[in-house]
C-alpha positions as a Markdown table, in Angstrom:
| # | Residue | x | y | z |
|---|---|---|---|---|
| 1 | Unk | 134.8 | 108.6 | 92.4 |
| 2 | Unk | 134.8 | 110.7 | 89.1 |
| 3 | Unk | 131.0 | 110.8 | 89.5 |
| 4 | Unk | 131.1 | 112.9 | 93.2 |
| 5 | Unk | 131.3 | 116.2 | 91.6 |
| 6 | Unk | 128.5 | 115.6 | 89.2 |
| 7 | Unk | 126.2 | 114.2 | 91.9 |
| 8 | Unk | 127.1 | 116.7 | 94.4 |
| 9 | Unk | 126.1 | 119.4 | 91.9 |
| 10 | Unk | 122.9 | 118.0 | 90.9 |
| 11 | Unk | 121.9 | 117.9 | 94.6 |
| 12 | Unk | 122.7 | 121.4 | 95.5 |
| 13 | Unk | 120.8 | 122.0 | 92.0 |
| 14 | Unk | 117.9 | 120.3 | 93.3 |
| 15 | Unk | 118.0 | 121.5 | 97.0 |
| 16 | Unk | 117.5 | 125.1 | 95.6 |
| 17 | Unk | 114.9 | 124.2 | 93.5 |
| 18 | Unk | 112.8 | 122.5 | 95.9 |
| 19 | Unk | 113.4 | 125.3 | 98.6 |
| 20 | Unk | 112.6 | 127.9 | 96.2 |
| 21 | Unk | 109.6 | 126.0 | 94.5 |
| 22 | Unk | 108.3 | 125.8 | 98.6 |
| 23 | Unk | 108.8 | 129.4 | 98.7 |
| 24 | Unk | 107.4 | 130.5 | 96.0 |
| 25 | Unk | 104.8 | 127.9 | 94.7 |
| 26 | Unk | 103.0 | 126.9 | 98.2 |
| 27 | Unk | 101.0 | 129.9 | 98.7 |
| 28 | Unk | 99.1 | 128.1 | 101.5 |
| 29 | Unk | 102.3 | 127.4 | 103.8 |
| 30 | Unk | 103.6 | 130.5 | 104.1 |
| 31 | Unk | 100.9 | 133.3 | 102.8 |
| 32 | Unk | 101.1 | 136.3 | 101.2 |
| 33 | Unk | 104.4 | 138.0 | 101.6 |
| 34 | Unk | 106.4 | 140.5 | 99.5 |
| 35 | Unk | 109.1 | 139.0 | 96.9 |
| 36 | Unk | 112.1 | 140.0 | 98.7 |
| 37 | Unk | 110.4 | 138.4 | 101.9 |
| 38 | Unk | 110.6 | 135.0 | 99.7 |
| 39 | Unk | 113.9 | 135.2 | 98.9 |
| 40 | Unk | 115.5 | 135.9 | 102.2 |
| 41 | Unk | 113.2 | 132.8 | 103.3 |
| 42 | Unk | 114.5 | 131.0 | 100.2 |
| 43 | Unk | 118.2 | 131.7 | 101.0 |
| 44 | Unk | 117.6 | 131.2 | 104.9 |
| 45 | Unk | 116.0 | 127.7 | 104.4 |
| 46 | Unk | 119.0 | 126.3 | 101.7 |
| 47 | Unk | 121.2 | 127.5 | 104.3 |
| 48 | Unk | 119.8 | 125.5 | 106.5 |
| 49 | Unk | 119.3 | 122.8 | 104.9 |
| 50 | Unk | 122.9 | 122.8 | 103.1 |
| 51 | Unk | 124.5 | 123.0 | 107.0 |
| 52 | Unk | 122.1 | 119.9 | 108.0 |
| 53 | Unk | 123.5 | 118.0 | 104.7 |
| 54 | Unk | 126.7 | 119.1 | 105.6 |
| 55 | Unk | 126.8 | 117.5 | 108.9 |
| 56 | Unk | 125.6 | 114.3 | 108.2 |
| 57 | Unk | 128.0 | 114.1 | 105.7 |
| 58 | Unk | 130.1 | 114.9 | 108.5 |
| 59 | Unk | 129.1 | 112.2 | 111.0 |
| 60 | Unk | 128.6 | 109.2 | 108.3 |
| 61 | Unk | 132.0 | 108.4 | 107.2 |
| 62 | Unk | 133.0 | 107.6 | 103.3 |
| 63 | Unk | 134.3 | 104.3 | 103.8 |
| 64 | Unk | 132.7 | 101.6 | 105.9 |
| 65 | Unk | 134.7 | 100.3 | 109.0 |
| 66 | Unk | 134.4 | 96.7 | 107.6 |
| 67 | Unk | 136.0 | 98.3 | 104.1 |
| 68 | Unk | 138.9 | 100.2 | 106.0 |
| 69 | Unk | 139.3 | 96.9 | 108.1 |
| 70 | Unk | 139.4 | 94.3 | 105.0 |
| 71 | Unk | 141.9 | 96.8 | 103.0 |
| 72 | Unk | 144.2 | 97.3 | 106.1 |
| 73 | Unk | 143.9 | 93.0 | 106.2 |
| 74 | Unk | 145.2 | 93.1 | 102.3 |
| 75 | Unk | 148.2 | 95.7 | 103.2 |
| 76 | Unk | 149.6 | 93.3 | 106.2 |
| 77 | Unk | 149.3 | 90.1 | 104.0 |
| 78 | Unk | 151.0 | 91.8 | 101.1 |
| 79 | Unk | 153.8 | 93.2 | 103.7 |
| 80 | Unk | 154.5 | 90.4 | 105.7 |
| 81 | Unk | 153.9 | 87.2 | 103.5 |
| 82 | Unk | 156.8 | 85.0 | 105.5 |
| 83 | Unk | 154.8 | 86.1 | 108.3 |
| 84 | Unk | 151.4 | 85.1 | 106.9 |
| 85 | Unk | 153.1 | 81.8 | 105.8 |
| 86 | Unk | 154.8 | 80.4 | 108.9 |
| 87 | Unk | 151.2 | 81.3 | 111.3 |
| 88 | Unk | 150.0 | 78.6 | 108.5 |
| 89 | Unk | 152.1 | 76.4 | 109.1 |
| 90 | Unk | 152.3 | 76.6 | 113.0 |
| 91 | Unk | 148.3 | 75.9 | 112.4 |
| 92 | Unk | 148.6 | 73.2 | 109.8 |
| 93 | Unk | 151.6 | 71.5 | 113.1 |
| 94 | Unk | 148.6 | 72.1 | 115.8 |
| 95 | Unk | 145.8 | 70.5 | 114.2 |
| 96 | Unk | 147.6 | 68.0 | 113.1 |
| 97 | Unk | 149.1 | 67.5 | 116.8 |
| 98 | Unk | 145.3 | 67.7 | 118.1 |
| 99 | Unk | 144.4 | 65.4 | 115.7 |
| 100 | Unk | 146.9 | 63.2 | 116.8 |
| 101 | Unk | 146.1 | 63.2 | 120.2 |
| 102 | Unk | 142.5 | 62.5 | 119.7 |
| 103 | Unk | 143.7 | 59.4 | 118.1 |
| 104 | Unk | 145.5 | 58.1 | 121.2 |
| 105 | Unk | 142.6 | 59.0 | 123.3 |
């Protein structure tokens, strides 16, 4: 929606600033090394975690199946609605023809 590019900023926003708070904050993880050590890492380790983001985004699709399914459903009944209309009818002449029957029975 209208909010996509907003969120999608704030998350690369926030990927970099985790990545570069790791780099640069967490002493302990990865020592002592010189600045321009830190920032390769830095811009190593968004890359790589950009590319992971970008292919789940990838694999998981936008739109649920069950969504795409139901909105295809609407289309046809909006297309065809003589089509729609006699199938309930044909139904509405077989139950009552079973119904019917299970009287005689």
């Amino acid at each position: 929606g209208s909010w996509q590019l907003v969120l999608d900023t704030m998350s690369a926003a926030a990927t970099v600033n985790n990545v570069a708070l790791l780099v640069f904050v967490a002493r302990n993880l990865l020592g002592d090394y010189t600045f321009s050590t830190k920032v390769l890492i830095l811009v190593g380790v968004e890359h790589l975690v950009f590319g992971l983001k970008f292919i789940i985004a990838g694999i998981i699709p936008d739109v649920p199946g069950e969504v795409v399914r139901g909105e295809a459903l609407k289309t046809y009944i909006k297309e065809h609605p003589q089509r729609i209309a006699n199938a309930q009818k044909r139904g509405e002449r077989a139950r009552a023809s079973s119904t019917s029957q299970r009287g005689n029975a």
